[in-house]
C-alpha positions as CSV (number, residue, x, y, z in Angstrom):
1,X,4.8,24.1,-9.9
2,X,8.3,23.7,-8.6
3,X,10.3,22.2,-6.0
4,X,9.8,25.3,-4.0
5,X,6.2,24.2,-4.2
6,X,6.9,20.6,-2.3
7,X,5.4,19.9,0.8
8,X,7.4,20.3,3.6
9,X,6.6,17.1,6.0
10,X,7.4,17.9,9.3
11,X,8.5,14.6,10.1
12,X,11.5,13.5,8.5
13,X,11.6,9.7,6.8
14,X,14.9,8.3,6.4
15,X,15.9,5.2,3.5
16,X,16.9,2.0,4.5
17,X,17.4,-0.9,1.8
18,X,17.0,-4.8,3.0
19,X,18.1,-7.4,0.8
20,X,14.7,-9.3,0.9
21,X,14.5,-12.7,-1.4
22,X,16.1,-11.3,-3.7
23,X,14.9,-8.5,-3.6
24,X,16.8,-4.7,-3.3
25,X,13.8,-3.7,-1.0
26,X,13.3,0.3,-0.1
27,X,12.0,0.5,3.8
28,X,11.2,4.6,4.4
29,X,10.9,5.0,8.3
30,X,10.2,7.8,10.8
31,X,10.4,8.0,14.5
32,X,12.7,6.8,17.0
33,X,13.3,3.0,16.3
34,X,12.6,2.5,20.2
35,X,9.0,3.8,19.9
36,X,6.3,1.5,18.9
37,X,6.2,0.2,16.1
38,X,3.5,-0.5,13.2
39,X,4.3,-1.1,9.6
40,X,2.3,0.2,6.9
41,X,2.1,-1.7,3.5
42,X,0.7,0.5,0.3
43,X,-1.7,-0.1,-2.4
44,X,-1.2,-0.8,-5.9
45,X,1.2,1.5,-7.7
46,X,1.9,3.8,-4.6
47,X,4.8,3.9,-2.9
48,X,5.7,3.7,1.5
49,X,6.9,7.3,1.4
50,X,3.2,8.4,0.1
51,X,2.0,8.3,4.1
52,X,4.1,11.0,4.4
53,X,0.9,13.2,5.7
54,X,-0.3,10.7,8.1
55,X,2.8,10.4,9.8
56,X,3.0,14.3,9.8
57,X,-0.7,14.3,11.5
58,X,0.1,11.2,14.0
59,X,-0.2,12.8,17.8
60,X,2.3,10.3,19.8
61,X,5.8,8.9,18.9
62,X,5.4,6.1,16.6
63,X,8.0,3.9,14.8
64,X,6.8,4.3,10.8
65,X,8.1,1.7,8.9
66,X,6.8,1.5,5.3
67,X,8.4,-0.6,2.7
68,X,8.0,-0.4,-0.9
69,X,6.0,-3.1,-2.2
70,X,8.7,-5.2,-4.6
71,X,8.5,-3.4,-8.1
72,X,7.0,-0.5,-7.4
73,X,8.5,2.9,-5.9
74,X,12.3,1.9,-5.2
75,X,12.0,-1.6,-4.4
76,X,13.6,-2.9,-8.1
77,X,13.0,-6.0,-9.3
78,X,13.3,-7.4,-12.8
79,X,10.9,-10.4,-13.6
80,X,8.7,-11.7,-15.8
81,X,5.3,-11.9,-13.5
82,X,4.7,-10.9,-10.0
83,X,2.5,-13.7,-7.8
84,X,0.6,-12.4,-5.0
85,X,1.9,-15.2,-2.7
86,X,5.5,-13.4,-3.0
87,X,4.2,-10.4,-1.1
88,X,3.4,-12.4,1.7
89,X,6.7,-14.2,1.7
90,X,8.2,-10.9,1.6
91,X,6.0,-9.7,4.4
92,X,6.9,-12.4,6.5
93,X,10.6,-11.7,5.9
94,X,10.2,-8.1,6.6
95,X,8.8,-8.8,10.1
96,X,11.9,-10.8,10.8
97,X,13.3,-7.7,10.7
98,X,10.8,-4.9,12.1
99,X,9.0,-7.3,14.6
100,X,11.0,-10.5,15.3
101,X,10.1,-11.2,18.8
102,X,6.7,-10.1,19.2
103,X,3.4,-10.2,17.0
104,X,3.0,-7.1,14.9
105,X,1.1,-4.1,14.4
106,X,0.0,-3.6,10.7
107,X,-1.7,-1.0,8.7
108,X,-2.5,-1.9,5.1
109,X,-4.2,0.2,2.0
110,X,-5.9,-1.3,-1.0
111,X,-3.1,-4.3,-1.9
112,X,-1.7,-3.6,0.7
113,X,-4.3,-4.5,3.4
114,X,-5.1,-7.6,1.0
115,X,-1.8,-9.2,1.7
116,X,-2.4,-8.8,5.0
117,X,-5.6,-10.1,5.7
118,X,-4.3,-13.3,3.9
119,X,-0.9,-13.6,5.7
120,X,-3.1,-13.0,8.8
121,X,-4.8,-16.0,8.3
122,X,-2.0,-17.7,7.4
123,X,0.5,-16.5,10.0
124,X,-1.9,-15.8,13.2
125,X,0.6,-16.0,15.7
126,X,2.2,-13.2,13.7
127,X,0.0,-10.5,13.7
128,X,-1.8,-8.1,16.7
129,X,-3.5,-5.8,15.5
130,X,-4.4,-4.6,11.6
131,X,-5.8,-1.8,10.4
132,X,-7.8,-2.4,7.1
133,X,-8.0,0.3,5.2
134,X,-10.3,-0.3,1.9
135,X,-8.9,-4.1,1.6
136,X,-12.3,-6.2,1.4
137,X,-11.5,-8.3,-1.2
138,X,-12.2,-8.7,-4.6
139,X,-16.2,-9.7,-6.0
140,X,-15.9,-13.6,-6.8
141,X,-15.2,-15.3,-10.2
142,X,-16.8,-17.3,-12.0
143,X,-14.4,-20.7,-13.6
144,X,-15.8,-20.3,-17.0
145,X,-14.0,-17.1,-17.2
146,X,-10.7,-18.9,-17.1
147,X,-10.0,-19.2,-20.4
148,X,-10.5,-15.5,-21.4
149,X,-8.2,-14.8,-18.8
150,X,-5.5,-16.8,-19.6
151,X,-5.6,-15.1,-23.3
152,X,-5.9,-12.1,-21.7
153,X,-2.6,-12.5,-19.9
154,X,-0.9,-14.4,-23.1
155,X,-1.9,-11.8,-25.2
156,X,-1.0,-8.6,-23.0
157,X,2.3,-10.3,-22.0
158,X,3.4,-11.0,-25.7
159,X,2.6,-7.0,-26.3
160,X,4.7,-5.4,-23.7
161,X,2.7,-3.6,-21.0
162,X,3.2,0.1,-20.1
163,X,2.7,2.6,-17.6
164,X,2.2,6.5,-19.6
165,X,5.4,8.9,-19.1
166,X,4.6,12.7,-18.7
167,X,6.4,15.7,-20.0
168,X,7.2,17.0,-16.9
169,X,6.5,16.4,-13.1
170,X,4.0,19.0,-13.0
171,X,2.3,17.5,-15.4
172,X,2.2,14.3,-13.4
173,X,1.6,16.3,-10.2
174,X,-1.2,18.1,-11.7
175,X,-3.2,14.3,-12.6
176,X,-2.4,13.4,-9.1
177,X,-4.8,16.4,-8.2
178,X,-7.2,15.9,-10.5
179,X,-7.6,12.3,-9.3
180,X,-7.1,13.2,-5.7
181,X,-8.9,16.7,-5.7
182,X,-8.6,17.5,-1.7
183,X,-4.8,17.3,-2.1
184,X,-3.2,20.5,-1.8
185,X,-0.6,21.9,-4.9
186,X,2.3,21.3,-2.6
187,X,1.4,17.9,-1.5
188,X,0.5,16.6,-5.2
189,X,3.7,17.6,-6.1
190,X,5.2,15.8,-3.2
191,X,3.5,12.4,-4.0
192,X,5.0,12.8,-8.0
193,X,8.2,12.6,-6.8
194,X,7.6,10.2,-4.5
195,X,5.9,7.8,-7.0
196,X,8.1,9.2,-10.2
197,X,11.3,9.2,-11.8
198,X,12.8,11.3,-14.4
199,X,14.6,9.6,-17.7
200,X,17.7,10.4,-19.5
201,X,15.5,11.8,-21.7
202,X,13.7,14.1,-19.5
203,X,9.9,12.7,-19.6
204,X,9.0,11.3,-16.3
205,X,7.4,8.4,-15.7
206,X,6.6,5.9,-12.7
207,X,9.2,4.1,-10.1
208,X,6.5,0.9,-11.1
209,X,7.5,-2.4,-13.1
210,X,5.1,-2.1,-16.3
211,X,4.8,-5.8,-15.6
212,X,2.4,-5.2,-12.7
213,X,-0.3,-4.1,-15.8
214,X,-0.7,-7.1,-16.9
215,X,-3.8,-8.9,-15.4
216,X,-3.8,-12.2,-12.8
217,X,-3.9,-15.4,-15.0
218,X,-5.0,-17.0,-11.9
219,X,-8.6,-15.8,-10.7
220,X,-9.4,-14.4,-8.1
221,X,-11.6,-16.9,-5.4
222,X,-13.0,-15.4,-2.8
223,X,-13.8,-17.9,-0.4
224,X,-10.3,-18.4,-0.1
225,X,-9.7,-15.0,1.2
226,X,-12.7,-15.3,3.5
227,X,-11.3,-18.4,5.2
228,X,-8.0,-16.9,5.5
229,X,-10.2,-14.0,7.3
230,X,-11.7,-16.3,9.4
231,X,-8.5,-17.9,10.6
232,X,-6.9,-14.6,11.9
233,X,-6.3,-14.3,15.5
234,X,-5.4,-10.6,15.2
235,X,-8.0,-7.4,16.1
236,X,-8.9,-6.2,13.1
237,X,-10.7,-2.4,12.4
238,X,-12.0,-2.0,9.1
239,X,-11.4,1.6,7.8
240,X,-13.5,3.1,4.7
241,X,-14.0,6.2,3.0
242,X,-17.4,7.5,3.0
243,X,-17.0,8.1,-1.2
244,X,-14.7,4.8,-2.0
245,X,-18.1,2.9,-2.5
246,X,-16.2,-0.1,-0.8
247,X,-17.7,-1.7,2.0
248,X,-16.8,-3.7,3.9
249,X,-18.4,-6.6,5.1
250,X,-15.9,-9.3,7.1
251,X,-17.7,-10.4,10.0
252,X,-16.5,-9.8,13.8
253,X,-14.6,-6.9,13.0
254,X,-15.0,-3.3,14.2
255,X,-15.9,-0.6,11.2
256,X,-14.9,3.5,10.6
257,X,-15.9,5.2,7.8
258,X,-14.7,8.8,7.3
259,X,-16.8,11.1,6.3
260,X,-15.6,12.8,2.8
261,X,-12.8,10.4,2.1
262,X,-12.6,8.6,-1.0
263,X,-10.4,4.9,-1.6
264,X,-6.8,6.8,-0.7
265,X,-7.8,7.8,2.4
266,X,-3.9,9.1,2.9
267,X,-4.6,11.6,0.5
268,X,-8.0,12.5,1.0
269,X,-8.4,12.8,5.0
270,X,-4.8,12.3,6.8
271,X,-5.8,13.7,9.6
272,X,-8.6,11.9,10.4
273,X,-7.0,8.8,9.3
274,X,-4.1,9.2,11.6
275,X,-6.4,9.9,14.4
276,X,-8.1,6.4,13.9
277,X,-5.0,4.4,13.6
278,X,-3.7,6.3,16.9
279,X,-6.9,5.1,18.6
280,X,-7.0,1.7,17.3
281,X,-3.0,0.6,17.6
282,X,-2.9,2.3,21.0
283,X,-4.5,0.1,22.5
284,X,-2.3,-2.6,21.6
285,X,1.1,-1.4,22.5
């Protein structure tokens, strides 16, 4: 596999760096700025440029904006621990930006579409319409697990977390495929070099702060999320993939689930994808 083997997106994205809390953050957009707009925030270790085929498959003229999540694709950051409450701060700062007089339209994957349904709750007035694409949460914990986690965390941090490097970016393309099996050659190459970098020493490995392996110290309590949930004010459309075995289950909201499609639906079933966010958003422009 070579470069020659790429996809070729047939929209453009263009870079655009903000300077968000600190924060050198990497914004890929497409479309004309003057279209509407709807921001798309990714899932854990993926990057924005990976909807690169759902923008390709969108029918109308859409504004894209898709930031890297800080620490991960070319949003750098060096710290110690990253807190889930910073990616709603830097949410909320990014629709300053992107959105500043009107509430927005938001698409979110995996992590992504967690943030969101939290910073929904918390910012109502903020948000329209959002697009919840295999985001339902996390199963409940139990307290008595606390202080297994917290050696977990101690003991993983004191070690030095990693991410594995690969020889080469076929390699790396060529586990993208076998992970995402309905991705073609050229577009499996595409998302390596979207989500990869190579070293001065030619191995390649991830654009993704090692730090993000380590696990939350702080568990994970659902009823918070529900009630953050309940407060939104926004439309919401639950969107799952018939194979993710994620289901969601928030109440009030309108439910898809495409047929075929595993958890990265952006991989899996663009098109279709694309086709339900054009249907949803469309209605709220």
């Amino acid at each position: 596999m070579n470069d020659d083997a790429t996809y070729r997106p047939s929209r453009r994205g263009t870079r655009r760096t903000l300077d968000i809390r600190q924060v050198r953050y990497n914004v890929t957009e497409w479309g004309d700025p003057a279209a509407p707009t709807f921001v798309y925030l990714h899932g854990w270790a993926d990057t924005g440029e990976s909807f690169q085929f759902v923008v390709d498959a969108l029918q109308g003229d859409w504004h894209v904006v898709a930031p890297d999540w800080r620490g991960f694709g070319r949003s750098a950051v060096e710290c110690s621990s990253y807190w889930f409450p910073d990616y709603l701060a830097d949410l909320h700062a990014l629709l300053d930006v992107y959105s500043p007089a009107e509430p927005a339209r938001l698409v979110g994957h995996s992590m992504g579409a967690n943030v969101v349904g939290l910073y929904a709750g918390a910012m109502p007035e903020r948000v329209r319409a959002f697009v919840n694409v295999e985001g339902f949460g996390l199963a409940d914990s139990d307290p008595a697990d606390a202080p297994q986690r917290y050696r977990q965390w101690l003991e993983q941090a004191q070690a030095g977390p990693a991410f594995l490097t690969y020889p080469d970016m076929d390699s790396l393309a060529l586990r993208i495929a076998r992970r995402s099996p309905l991705l073609t050659a050229a577009q499996a190459n595409f998302v390596a070099r979207a989500w990869a970098r190579v070293r001065d020493d030619g191995r390649v490995e991830l654009r993704a702060d090692p730090q993000h392996k380590l696990p939350n110290p702080v568990l994970y309590r659902r009823a918070e999320a529900q009630a953050c949930w309940r407060a939104m004010m926004a439309d919401v459309l639950l969107v799952s993939g018939e194979t993710s075995g994620f289901s969601p289950d928030q109440e009030g909201a309108q439910a898809v689930e495409i047929a075929g499609a595993g958890h990265m639906l952006h991989f899996d079933a663009p098109a279709a994808l694309a086709a339900t966010l054009e249907a949803f958003l469309s209605k709220y422009l």
